[in-house]
N, C-alpha and C positions, 0 to 999 in steps of 0.2 A: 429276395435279391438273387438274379442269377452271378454265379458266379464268374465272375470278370479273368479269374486264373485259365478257364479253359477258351478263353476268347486272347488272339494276338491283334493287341495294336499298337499299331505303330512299328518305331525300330527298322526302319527301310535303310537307313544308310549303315547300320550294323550287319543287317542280313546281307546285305548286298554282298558287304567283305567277310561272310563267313561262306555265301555261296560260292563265292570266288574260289576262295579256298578248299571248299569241299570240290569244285570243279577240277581244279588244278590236282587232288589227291585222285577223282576218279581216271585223270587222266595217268596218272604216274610219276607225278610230281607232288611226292608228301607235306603237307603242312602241317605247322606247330602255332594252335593260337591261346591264348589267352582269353578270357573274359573279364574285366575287374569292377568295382563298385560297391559301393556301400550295402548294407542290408537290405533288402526287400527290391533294390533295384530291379531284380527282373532277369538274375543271368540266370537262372536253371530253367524258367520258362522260355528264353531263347534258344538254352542249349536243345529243350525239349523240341520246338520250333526246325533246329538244326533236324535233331534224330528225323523228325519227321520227313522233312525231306528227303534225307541222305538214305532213309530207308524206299522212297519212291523212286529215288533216281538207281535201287540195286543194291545197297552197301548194309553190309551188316554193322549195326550199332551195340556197341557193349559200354557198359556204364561200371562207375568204379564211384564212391565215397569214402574221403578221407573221415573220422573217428572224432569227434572234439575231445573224449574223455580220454582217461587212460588206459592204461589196459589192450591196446590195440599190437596185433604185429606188426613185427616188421612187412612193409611194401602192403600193406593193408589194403589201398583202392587198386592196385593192380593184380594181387590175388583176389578181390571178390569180383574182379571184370572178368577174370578166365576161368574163376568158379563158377560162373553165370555163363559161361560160354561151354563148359564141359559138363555139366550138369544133365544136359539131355545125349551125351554121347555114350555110347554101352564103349566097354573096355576095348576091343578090334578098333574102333574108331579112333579111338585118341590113339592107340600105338601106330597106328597107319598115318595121322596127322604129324606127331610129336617126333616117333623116330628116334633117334640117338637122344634128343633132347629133353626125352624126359624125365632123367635121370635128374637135367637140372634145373628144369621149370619146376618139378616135382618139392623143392626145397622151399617155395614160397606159395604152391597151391595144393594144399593139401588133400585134396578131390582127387587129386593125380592117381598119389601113392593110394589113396583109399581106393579106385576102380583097379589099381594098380597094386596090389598088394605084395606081389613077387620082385615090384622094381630094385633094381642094386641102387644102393648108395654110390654117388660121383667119387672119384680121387681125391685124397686129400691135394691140397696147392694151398700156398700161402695164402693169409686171408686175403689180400690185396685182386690177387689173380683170384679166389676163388670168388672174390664180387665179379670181379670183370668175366669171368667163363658163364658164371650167371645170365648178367646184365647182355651178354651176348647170345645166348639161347634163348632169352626171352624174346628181345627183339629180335632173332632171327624167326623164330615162331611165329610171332605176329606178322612179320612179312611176308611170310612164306602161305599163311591161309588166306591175307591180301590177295595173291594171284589172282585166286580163282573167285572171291567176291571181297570189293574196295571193303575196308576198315574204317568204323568210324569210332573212336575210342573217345569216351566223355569223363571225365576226374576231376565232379565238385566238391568245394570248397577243401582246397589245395593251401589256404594257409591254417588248417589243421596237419597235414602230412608231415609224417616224419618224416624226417632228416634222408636215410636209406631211402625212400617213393621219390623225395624229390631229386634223389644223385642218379636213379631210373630217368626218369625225365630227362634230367641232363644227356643222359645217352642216349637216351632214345632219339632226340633230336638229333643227334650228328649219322643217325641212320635213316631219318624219314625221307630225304631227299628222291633216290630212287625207287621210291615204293607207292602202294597205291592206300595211304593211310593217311588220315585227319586222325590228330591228335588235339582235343578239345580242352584245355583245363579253366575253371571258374574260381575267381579267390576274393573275400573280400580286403579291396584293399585298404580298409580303415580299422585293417588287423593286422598289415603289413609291416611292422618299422622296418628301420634299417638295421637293426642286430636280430630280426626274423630269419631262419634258413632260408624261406621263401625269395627272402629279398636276393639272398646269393646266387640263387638259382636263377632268377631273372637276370642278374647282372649277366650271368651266361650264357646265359639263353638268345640275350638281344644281340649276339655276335652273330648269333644264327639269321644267314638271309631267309630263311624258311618258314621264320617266327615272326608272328605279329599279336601285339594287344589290341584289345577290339575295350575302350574306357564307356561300360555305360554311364548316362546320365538320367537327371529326372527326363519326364517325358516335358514334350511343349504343350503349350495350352490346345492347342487343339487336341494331340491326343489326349490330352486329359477326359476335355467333353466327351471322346469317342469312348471312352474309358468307362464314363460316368453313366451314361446311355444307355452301355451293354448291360451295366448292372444295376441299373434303379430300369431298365426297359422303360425309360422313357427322356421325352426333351428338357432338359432346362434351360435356364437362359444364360446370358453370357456372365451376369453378376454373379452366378451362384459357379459358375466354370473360374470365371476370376481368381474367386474367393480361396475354394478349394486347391488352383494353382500355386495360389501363393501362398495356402498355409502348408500343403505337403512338398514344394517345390518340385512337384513330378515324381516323387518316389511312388511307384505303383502299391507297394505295400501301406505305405500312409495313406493314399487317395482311398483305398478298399478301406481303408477303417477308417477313415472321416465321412465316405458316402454311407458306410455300414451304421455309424451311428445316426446321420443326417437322415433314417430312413425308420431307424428306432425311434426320433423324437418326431416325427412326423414331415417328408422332405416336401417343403411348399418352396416354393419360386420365391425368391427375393430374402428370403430368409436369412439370417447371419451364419456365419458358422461358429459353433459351440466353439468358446474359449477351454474346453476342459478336452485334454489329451485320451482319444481313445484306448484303452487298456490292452491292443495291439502293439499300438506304437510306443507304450510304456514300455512294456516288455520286450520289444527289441531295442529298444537306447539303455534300457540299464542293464541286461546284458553286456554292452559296451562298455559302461561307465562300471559296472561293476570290477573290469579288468582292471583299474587303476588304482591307485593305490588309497589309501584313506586320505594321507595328508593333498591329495591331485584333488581326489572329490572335494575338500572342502573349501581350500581354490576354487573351484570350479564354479560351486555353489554357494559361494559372494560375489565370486565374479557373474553369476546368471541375474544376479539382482541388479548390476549397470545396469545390463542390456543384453544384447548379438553379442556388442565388442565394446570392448575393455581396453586397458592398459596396461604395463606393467605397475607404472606411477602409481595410476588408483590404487594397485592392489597391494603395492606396499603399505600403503595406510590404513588400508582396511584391514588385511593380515599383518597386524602389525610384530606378533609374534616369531616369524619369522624372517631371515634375513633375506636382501636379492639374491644371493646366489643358492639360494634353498628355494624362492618362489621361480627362479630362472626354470632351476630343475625340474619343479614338480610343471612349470609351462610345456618342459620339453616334452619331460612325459605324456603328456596331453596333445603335443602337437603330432606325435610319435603314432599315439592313439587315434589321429586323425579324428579328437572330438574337438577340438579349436586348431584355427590356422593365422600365419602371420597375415595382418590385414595390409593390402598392398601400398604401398607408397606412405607407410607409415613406421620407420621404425620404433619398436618399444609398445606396439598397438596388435591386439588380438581380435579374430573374432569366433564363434562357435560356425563351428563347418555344416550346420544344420540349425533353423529356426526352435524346431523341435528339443533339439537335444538342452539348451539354455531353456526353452519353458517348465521340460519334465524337474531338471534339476532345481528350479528356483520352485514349483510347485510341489516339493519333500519339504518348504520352509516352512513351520508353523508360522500363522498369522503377525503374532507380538513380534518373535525373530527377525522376519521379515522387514518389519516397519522400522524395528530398531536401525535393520542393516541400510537401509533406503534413507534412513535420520540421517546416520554417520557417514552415506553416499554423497549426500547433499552437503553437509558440510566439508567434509574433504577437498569436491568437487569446486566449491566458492574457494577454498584456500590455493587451489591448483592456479586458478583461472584468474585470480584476484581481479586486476580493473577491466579484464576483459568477461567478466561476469555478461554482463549484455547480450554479446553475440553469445553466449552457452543458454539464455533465459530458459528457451522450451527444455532442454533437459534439465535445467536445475529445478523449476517448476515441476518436472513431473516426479521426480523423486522427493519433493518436499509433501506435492502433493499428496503422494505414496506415504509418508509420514505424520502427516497433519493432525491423524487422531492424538497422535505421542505428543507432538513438540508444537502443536495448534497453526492455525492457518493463514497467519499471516505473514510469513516468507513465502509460501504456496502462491498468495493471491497477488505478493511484489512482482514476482516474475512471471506470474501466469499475464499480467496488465502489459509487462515488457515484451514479452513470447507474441500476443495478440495483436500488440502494435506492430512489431515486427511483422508482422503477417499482413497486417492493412498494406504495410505500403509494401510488401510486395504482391499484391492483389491474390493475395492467398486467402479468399475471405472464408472459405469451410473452416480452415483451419484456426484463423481468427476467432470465428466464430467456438470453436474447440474452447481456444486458453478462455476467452473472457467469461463463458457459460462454466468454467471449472472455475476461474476466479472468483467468481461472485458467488458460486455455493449452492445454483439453483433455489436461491431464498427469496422468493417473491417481496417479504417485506425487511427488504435486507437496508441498515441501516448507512443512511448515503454522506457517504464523505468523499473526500478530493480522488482516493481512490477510488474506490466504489463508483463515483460518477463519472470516471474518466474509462471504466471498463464497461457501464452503461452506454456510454455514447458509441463506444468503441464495437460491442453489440450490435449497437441499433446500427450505425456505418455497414458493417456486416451482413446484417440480416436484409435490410434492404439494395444491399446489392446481389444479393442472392434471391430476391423477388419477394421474401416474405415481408412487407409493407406493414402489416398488424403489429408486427412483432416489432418488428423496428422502430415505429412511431411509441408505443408505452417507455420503450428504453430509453429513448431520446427525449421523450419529455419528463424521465425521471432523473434523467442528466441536467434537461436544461433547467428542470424546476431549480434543482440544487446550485447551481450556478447563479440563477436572477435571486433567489434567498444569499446566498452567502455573499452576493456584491461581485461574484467573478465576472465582468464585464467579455 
């Protein structure tokens, strides 16, 4: 499989506004952008994308990462951007760059003082002034070796930085304007909440005309194909681009491990795509899910057993243990976490901000667990809905159905008959076809009563307007047998 990381597709209307940008900093008009998105979206391979250019068009690119763990200094991706920039310079050269100022860039890169050994320590000043004398050398440093070749400064994943990198930030921006510097940072924003520093800093930041967020998204179905192509090096069709589409919704990091596995089981044209979660994409959603709290995951993980999207409603009944303003909170948390969102135009209605992240969580359920919790989904669910059961058939059907081995199959097969009717006459015959072939059991010698024969005919309706004629005639005449036997005129 070649690797699809060192191939760019797609992202034209992104690049566009980061070219822009870089255009605008060669010219001497600095800009401050953003990158945001979930995991595996694709911003360090963008940013990379950026360096590449910004290094063709002349501009020296220096990179900075922020620390996840602890242990990190202070200003941490800014001291290892100007550690990696002084690292090939002998001692005469930084003093001839730095100048007076390195007395106080010297306090957050420690490469300084080290080629620098004789450097005096700066004046004492209050701590206040003595950030700001700082945060002022710095940025004048970096504008000042701007001059003579553009800057292009990259700082991923920026909702690990401290506190101290992102109040640099802040300043820095209120200096890029005249200068010939792109200032690039990447963050995931489904690590962002609102009591994040991150999030202060943007609040800041977006006063700045200088600033822009560049929000990536999944890719579109076409890039996907293009995607899929580089790295299986070969065609597929549009079923298996479909497929893939909409199980990873464009996340380039999900696509790379759904095609990675699609090629481990043998990747043939027409093929389905495995129901089971590649061990990639495990590991990056419960690093997520692992942020949250116990009592959030286990929320979480009854609510993955609805569906996508939930309730509040349902999930009072199913956690019944706790109260609304205990499941409110641990919601919030979660929306906070940007692993569920409010669903729109529903108050009181949730759903998972990713397909993926609701299958990883409900497939940690052991099997018995599961079915139990799928029983007591279904019942809940008839209690909710009471006489409007009918219009709910296909999902209460499918949770009963999900149940069936526990609590047996005949609520399963009530609303699977209602679900498939419902389907006929809105000329949804696949789908028809769907509930009545789950209602009946696939038991060929399945024993035919009023139900049974009404989900037989309902079958046979189905299959013969879907062209299969064989199939449909056995069902219908094991309908009509049952009807001229029992007198149903």
């Amino acid at each position: 499989m070649t690797d699809p990381s060192k191939e760019f597709v797609g992202r034209g209307k992104e690049m566009g506004e980061l070219r822009a940008a870089l255009e605008d900093s060669l010219a001497g008009k600095g800009r401050l952008v953003m990158l945001a998105g979930e995991p595996g979206i694709g911003k360090t391979r963008i940013a990379q994308e950026l360096a590449t250019l910004a290094e063709q068009r002349g501009a020296r690119v220096l990179w900075g990462r922020c620390y996840e763990g602890e242990g990190a200094p202070p200003y941490w991706p800014w001291a290892q951007l100007l550690a990696n920039y002084f690292q090939r310079k002998d001692p005469n050269q930084i003093i001839a760059e730095l100048g007076p100022l390195a007395t106080n860039v010297a306090e957050i890169v420690p490469e300084v003082r080290d080629k620098l050994p004789g450097l005096e320590l700066p004046p004492p000043l209050e701590p206040e002034q003595a950030r700001f004398r700082l945060f002022q050398s710095f940025a004048s440093f970096l504008k000042n070796i701007s001059q003579n070749k553009p800057l292009v400064l990259i700082v991923d994943d920026l909702h690990w930085a401290d506190t101290t990198s992102l109040l640099f930030l802040e300043y820095l921006a209120t200096e890029l304007e005249q200068s010939h510097i792109m200032a690039l940072g990447s963050y995931r924003d489904v690590d962002v909440s609102r009591r994040h520093p991150l999030s202060q800093t943007l609040g800041h930041l977006i006063r700045e005309q200088l600033f822009k967020r560049v929000q990536l998204r999944g890719m579109s179905s076409e890039e996907v194909e293009q995607f899929i192509e580089i790295a299986s090096e070969t065609s597929v069709s549009s079923e298996v681009v479909d497929a893939v589409h909409s199980r990873t919704e464009g996340n380039p990091l999900f696509v790379t491990e759904v095609v990675r596995l699609l090629e481990q089981e043998g990747f043939v044209e027409g093929q389905s795509i495995n129901s089971r979660i590649p061990e990639g994409i495990r590991d990056a959603i419960g690093r997520r899910l692992s942020g949250l709290s116990e009592d959030c995951n286990h929320a979480l993980t009854t609510a993955s057993v609805i569906g996508r999207e939930f309730s509040l409603e349902q999930l009072e009944h199913l956690v019944e243990t706790r109260s609304e303003d205990d499941l409110l909170q641990v919601l919030e948390e979660a929306s906070d976490g940007y692993v569920i969102e409010e669903a729109q135009g529903s108050i009181g209605s949730y759903r998972f901000t990713h397909a993926l992240i609701q299958q990883t969580l409900a497939s940690e359920l052991s099997t018995i667990r599961k079915v139990r919790i799928h029983a007591r989904i279904a019942e809940v669910l008839e209690e909710i809905y009471g006489d409007s059961c009918e219009a709910h058939a296909e999902e209460l059907a499918h949770h009963y159905g999900e149940a069936a081995v526990m609590i047996g199959p005949e609520k399963m097969a009530y609303y699977s008959l209602l679900a498939g009717q419902r389907a006929l006459a809105a000329y949804a015959w696949e789908d028809a076809q769907v509930h009545f072939e789950r209602g009946l059991g696939g038991e060929e010698g399945l024993d035919m009563n009023a139900q049974t024969a009404a989900m037989s005919s309902g079958l046979g309706y189905a299959l013969a307007a879907r062209g299969q004629h064989e199939r449909a005639a056995i069902n219908l005449k094991k309908a009509f047998t049952y009807y001229s036997e029992s007198g149903d005129v």
